[in-house]
C-alpha positions in Angstrom: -66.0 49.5 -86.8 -65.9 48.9 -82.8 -63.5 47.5 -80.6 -64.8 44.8 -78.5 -62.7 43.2 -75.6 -63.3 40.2 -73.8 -61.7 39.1 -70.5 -62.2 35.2 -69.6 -58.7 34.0 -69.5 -59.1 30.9 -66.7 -56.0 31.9 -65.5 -56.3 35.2 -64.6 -59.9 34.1 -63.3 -58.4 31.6 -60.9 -56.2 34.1 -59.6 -59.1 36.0 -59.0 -60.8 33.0 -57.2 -57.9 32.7 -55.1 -58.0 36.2 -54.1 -61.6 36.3 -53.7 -60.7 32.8 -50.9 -58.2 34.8 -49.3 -59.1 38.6 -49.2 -62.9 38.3 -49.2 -63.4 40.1 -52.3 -66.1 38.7 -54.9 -64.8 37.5 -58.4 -67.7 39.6 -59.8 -66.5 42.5 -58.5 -62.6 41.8 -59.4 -63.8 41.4 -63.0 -65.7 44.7 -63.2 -62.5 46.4 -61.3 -60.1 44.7 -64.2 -62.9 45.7 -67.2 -62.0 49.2 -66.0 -58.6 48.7 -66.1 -58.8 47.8 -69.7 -61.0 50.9 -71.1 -58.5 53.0 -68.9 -55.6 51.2 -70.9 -57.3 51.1 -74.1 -57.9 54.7 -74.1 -54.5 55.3 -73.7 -53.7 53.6 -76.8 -56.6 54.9 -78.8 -55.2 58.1 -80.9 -53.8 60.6 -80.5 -52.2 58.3 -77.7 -51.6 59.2 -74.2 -53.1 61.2 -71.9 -51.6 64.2 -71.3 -52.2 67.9 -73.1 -49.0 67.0 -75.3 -51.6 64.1 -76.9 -54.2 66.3 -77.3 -51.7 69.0 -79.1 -50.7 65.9 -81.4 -54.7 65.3 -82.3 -55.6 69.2 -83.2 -52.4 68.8 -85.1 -54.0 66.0 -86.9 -56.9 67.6 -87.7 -55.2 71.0 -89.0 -53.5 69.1 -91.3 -56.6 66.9 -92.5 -58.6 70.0 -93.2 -56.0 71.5 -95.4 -55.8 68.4 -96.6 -59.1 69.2 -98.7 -60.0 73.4 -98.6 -57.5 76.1 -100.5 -57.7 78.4 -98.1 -58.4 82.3 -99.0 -58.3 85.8 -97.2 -61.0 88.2 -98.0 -59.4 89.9 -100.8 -58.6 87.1 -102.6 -62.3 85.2 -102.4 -63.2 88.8 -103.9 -61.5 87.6 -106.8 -62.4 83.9 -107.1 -65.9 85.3 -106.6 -65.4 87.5 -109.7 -63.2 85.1 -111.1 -64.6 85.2 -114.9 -61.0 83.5 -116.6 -60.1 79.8 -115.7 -57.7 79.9 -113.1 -56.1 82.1 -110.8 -52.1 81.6 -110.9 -50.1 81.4 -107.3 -47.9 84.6 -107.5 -44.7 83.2 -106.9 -44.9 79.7 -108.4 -46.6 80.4 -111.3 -49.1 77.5 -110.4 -52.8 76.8 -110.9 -53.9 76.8 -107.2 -57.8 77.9 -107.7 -59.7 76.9 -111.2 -63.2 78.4 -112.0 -65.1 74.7 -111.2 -64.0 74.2 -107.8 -66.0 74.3 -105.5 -66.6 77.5 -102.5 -67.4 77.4 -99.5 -68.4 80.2 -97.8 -70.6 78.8 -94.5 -69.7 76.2 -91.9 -72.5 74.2 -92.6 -71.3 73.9 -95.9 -67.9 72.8 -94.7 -68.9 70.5 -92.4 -70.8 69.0 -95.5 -67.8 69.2 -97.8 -65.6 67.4 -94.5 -68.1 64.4 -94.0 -68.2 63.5 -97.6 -64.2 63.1 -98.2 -63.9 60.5 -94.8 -63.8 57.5 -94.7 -63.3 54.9 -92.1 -62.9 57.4 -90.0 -60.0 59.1 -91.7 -60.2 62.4 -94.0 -58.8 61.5 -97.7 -56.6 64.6 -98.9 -57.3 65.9 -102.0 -55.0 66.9 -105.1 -54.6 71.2 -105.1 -57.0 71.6 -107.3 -59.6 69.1 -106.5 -60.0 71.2 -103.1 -62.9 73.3 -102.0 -61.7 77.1 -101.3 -63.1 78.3 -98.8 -62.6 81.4 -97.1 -60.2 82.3 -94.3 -62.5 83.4 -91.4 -65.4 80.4 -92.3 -62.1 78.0 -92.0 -60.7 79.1 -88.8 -64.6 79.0 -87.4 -64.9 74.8 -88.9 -61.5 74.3 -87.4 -62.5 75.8 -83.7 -65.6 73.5 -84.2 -63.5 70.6 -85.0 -60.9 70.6 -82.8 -63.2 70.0 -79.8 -64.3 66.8 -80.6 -60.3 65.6 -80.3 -60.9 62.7 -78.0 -64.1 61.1 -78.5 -62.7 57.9 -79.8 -61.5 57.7 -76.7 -64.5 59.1 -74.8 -66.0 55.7 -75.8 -63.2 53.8 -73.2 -64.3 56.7 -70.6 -67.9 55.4 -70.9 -66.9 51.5 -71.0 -64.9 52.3 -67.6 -67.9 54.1 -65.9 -70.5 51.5 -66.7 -67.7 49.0 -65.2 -68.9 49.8 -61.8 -65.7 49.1 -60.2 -65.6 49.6 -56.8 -63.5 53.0 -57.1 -64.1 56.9 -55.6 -63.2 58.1 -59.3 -64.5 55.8 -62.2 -63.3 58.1 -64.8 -59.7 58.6 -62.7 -56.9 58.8 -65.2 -58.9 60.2 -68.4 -58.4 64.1 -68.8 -61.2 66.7 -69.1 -60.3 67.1 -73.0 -61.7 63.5 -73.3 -64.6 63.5 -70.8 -66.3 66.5 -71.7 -67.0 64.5 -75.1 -68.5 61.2 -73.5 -72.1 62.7 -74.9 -70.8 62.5 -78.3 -69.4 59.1 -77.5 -71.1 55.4 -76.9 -70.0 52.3 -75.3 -71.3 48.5 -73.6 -70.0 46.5 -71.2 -71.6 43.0 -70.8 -71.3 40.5 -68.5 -71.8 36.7 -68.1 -71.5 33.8 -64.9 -70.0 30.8 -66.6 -70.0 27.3 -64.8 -67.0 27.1 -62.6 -64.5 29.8 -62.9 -66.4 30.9 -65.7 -66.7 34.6 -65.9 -66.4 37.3 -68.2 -67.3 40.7 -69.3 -67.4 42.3 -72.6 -66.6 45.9 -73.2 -67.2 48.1 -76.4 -66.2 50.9 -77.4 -69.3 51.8 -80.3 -67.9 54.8 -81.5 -67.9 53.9 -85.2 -64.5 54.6 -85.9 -63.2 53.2 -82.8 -61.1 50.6 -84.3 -59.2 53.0 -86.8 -57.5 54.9 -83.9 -56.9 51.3 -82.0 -55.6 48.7 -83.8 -55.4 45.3 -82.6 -51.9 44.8 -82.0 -52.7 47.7 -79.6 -55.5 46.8 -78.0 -53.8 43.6 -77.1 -50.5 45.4 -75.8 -53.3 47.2 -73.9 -55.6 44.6 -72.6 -52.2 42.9 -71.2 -50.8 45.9 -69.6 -54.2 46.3 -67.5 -53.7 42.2 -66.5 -50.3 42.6 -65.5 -51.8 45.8 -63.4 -54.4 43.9 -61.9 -52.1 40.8 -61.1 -49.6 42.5 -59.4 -52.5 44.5 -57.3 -53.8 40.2 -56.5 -50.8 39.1 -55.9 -49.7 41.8 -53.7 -52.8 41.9 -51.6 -52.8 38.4 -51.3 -49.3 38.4 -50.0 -50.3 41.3 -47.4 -53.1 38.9 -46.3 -51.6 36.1 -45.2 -48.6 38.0 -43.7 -51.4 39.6 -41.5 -53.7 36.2 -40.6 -50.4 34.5 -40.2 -49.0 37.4 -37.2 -52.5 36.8 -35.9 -52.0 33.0 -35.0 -48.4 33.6 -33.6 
């Protein structure tokens, strides 16, 4: 599922208005400057949160544990042996446990992982599997899956990095504030931003994030917490520049 944001609080847009009387910048363009704001925000909150490398360390962590989560891992010699395997079940040495029965399934190309991945997710999320109800698959096709894998950490949040560019705020750096872990996955990643003149101090713009499982690594408790943060940001910038205008038009008529 997508998130979808809308900004047309009449407050905030008469703030706006009254910035636009006294500073000479267009509501239209305010709005576009605050819908950036929010993807910039909402990316921050999207998992693994933050922005730093320390979130992207927590997301490949994710994903290593998902993937184990449904392969039983093998080195060479042992997937000879669950390639010969001609009794029921190989036992774990020191445990004494079933940990590979004759009917699971091997994997032994990426392709075929990849295949095996997609069809235990859902809503975004990889469902872990009992021991024994895992594929085995062998040690060097795993690590080559899990290099694959690990690069597309981020593109939930790509979709807010694509939200904030189409924004066109009036900014040197659109994409300012999202790391090169996140942007160099905006092709993999898909995102709308809408925008409509109401009557009056009617304004709005809608941004959306479509990257399918957008909402599962942004909930909305977030996303508001979010949303906020970027309108107290863009308040304080209004109120602030407003202040700083009429402090100057005000030394002018002394």
């Amino acid at each position: 599922m997508a998130n979808s944001i809308q900004i047309d609080n009449q407050k905030f847009l008469r703030k706006m208005k009254k910035y636009e009387e006294i500073v000479g910048k267009e509501i239209t363009q305010l709005v576009q400057n605050a819908g950036r704001l929010c993807a910039i925000e909402c990316a921050k909150y999207t998992a693994p949160r933050g922005a730093g490398s320390d979130s992207k360390k927590t997301g490949e962590g994710k994903i290593t544990k998902d993937l184990r989560g449904i392969f039983t891992i093998v080195n060479p010699f042992w997937w000879k042996e669950v390639n010969d395997m001609s009794y029921e079940a190989l036992l774990h040495k020191n445990h004494g446990g079933v940990w590979v029965t004759k009917d699971q399934k091997k994997i032994s190309g990426v392709d075929d992982a990849r295949g095996w991945h997609q069809s235990n997710r859902s809503s975004g999320k990889t469902n872990r599997l009992g021991l024994i109800d895992r594929a085995v698959i062998q040690q060097k096709v795993f690590q080559k899956y899990l290099s694959e894998t690990l690069k597309k950490v981020g593109i939930s949040k790509a979709g807010w990095a694509i939200v904030a560019e189409k924004c066109n705020a009036d900014v040197r750096e659109p994409l300012r504030g999202f790391p090169a872990w996140v942007k160099r996955n905006m092709p993999k990643a898909s995102g709308t931003v809408s925008e409509a003149k109401r009557d009056g101090f009617g304004f709005d713009i809608q941004l959306t994030n479509q990257v399918g499982y957008s909402r599962e690594t942004l909930d909305s408790q977030s996303e508001s917490f979010a949303v906020n943060l970027a309108k107290k940001k863009m308040l304080s910038m209004m109120n602030h520049a407003i202040r700083y205008e009429k402090a100057k038009q005000a030394e002018f008529q002394q």
